[in-house]
Steps between C-alpha positions, in 0.01 A plus 500: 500500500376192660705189532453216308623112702831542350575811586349458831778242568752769387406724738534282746854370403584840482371597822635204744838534316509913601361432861732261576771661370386861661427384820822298526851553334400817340287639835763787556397689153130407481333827419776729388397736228806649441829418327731635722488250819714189529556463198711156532224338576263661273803327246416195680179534472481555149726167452250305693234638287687403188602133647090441539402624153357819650695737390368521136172259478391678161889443301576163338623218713770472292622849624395430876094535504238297497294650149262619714125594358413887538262400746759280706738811490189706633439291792879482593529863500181513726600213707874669572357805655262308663762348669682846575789355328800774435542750215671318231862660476553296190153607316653705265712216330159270599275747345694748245811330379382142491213564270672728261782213477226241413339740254821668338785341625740254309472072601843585680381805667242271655693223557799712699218755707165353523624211774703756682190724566242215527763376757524768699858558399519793368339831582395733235423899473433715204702735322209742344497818657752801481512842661380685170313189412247408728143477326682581178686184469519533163770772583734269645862601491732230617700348211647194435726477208611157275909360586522193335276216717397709802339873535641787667240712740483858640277656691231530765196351644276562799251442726625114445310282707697241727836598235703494836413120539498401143700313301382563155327777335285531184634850358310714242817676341552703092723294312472741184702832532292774401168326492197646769146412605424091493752448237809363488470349860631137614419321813784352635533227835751650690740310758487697865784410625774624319786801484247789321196439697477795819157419691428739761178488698231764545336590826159601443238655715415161699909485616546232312673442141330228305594719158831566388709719244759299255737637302671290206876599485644300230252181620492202247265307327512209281345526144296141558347704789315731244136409524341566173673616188803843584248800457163312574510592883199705482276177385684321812430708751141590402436118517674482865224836589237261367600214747475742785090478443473144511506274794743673705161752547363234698751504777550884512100466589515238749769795671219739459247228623710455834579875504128600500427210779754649727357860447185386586612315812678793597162682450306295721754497746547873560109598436569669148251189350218725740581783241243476210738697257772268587251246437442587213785530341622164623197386305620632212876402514340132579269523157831635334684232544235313409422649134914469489488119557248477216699696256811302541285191434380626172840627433650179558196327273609739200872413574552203260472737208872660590349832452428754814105497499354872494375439868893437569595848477296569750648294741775714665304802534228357720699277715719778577265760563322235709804403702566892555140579630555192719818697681322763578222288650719348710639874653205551534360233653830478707504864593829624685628154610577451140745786520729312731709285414523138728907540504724754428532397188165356369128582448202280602441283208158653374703837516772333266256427298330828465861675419581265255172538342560865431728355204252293346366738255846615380717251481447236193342727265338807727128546487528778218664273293271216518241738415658570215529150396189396579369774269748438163570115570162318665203795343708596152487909548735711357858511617577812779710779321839454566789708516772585226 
């Protein structure tokens, strides 16, 4: 995509604003890829973000962006990791929540979130996944039953990103006794801090605990914070999957982008680049990426029809099969240093990244499943037998 004089100028705009901000207040968290460390002034951060009309450039300025173009979005995205500017903690209400609200959510919905998150105010996570329904989301079992004005929930979720630091949660939940698959769900905005939310942390591989479990004792939610009709939850949340494919791509890419540079650095620096296998395969994890930059594009060309192109389907499966073959580049390019960690507590970054990468093809949908829908949903074959 080459720049045209105005966007040219928004490039730069956006780049002197994230220098100086990166290499001055904000110094102390340039390059964190995490969303575990200091996070009071990743909060800050995502205020300051919001007070500059950064936080959402592609939203309405009436909710707090700046109605960005597609291509003005792409070039922030690129132009942030450029910069080595932080992991978003708040890009689940920036990217998920926010864009379901403006596609499905009520004029006072908007009005009462949308500022909040563009704001930096308020910190989002997502209440989709279950023990016994993990790719199966359509076998959700947390329920939220109808008392006059408000709903009543019970139940479970895990592997709920950044739900220790949240204050609000978009929760997937059956609000018709009796009823199974994709019907009779509701999706429901749900107020973190209150009696009936339990959050408790999970400690994964890496030592750190950037997914928790919540459990729903008795937790309330109002019925204007229904998005959608009571028992059209399904419709909801497959729109919210859809947003996960657009823009938001870009960014995850400009991680893999400054990922792959590092690895490659690392490379040179230990004599692995000398290797021509290792060569080689850092060729091919560089034209990759490459071939994944271009299929966001024409995914984000197709997205003004509101319909997930066939080529979006495809999306998760590649990137996270990429992102895992990249890991195990990186052991290998590290070799046994990688095994150590550089505190008691904590990995070298690249070996972070490699463990959390091991997730990448399960979590969201795992790489069987997208299969699956690639094959009924994007190419039209028949349906897999299922089960009684």
């Amino acid at each position: 995509m080459d720049d045209t004089p105005e966007l040219e100028r928004f490039r730069a705009e956006a780049a002197i604003w994230l220098e100086s901000q990166l290499a001055g207040p904000f110094r102390d968290i340039r390059g964190l890829n995490n969303h575990v460390d200091l996070i009071e002034r990743r909060r800050d951060w995502e205020q300051c973000l919001g007070a500059a009309g950064w936080s959402c450039v592609g939203w309405p300025a009436a909710y707090g962006g700046r109605d960005a173009s597609i291509a003005q979005q792409v070039v922030f995205a690129e132009e942030y990791a450029r910069a080595r500017a932080p992991a978003r903690i708040g890009h689940i209400g920036v990217e998920l929540a926010g864009p379901t609200l403006l596609a499905f959510g009520t004029p006072d919905q908007k009005n009462r979130f949308l500022p909040d998150i563009a704001a930096g105010r308020a910190i989002w996570c997502q209440g989709y996944s279950e023990p016994n329904a993990g790719s199966d989301l359509a076998n959700v079992r947390t329920k939220a039953r109808r008392d006059g004005e408000r709903y009543i929930i019970d139940g479970q979720k895990i592997w709920t990103s950044m739900g220790q630091i949240a204050d609000w949660c978009f929760v997937l939940c059956r609000t018709e006794p009796g009823s199974v698959g994709n019907k009779g769900l509701s999706f429901l905005l749900v107020n973190m801090h209150q009696p009936g939310v339990t959050v408790r942390p999970i400690r994964q591989m890496t030592g750190e605990s950037e997914f928790s479990e919540v459990f729903f004792d008795g937790a309330l939610a109002e019925v204007r914070d229904l998005v959608g009709a009571e028992g059209d939850g399904w419709r909801v949340a497959m729109g919210l999957l859809g947003f996960e494919r657009g823009v938001s791509t870009l960014a995850q890419q400009m991680q893999f982008r400054n990922e792959l540079d590092a690895l490659i650095e690392l490379a040179k620096e230990n004599g692995k680049a000398a290797d021509p296998l290792i060569r080689q395969r850092l060729a091919q994890a560089q034209i990759g990426l490459r071939i994944m930059r271009f299929n966001a594009l024409r995914l984000l060309a197709n997205a003004e029809s509101g319909q997930l192109s066939p080529e979006g389907y495809t999306y998760k499966l590649y990137w996270s099969t990429w992102h895992r073959n990249l890991g195990e580049l990186v052991m290998d390019v590290a070799g046994p240093a990688a095994e150590i960690g550089e505190t008691a507590e904590r990995f070298p970054p690249l070996t972070t990244m490699f463990l959390m990468s091991r997730a990448d093809t399960i979590y969201a949908g795992t790489n069987q499943i997208q299969r699956n829908i690639i094959a009924e949903r994007a190419l039209g074959l028949p349906r897999e037998a299922r089960g009684p």
